[in-house]
Residue, then its C-alpha position, 0 to 999 in steps of 0.5 A: x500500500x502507497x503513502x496515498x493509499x494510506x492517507x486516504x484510508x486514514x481519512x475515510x477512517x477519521x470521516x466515519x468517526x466524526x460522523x459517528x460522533x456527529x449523531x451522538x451530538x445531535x441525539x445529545x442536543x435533541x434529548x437536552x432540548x426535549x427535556x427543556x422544553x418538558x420542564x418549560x423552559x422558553x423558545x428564547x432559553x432553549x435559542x440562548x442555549x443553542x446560540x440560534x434565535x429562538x424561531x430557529x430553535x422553534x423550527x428545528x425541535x417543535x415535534x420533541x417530547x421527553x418522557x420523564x419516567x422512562x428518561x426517553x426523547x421523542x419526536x412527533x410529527x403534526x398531523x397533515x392538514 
């Protein structure tokens, strides 16, 4: 195997991980803000939080919901109109 071969081989590598890492990130932030939101916490707060503005944050996580007795996080999409 080639110096290039090698390196591009570390890079498919460290992609993965970062993906990997990336969806944690993401199933960490939406169990955070579904748990916010269950113990009321406002748009604004959940927005400062995240450093977005609050209709971002609104957009992003509406359909969230946390079930503090089984320490889980859901998503509910609206009902079609």
């Amino acid at each position: 195997m080639n110096r290039t071969d090698r390196l591009r081989l570390d890079a498919l590598a460290a992609t993965g991980v970062a993906a990997h890492r990336l969806r944690t990130a993401e199933t960490d932030i939406e169990t955070a803000v579904a748990r916010a939101l269950h113990w009321e916490a406002s748009w604004a707060q959940i927005g400062d939080a995240l450093g977005v503005t609050r209709q971002s944050a609104h957009r992003r996580f509406r359909h969230l919901h946390w079930d503090p007795a089984t320490q889980t996080a859901w998503s509910e999409p609206p009902l079609p109109l």
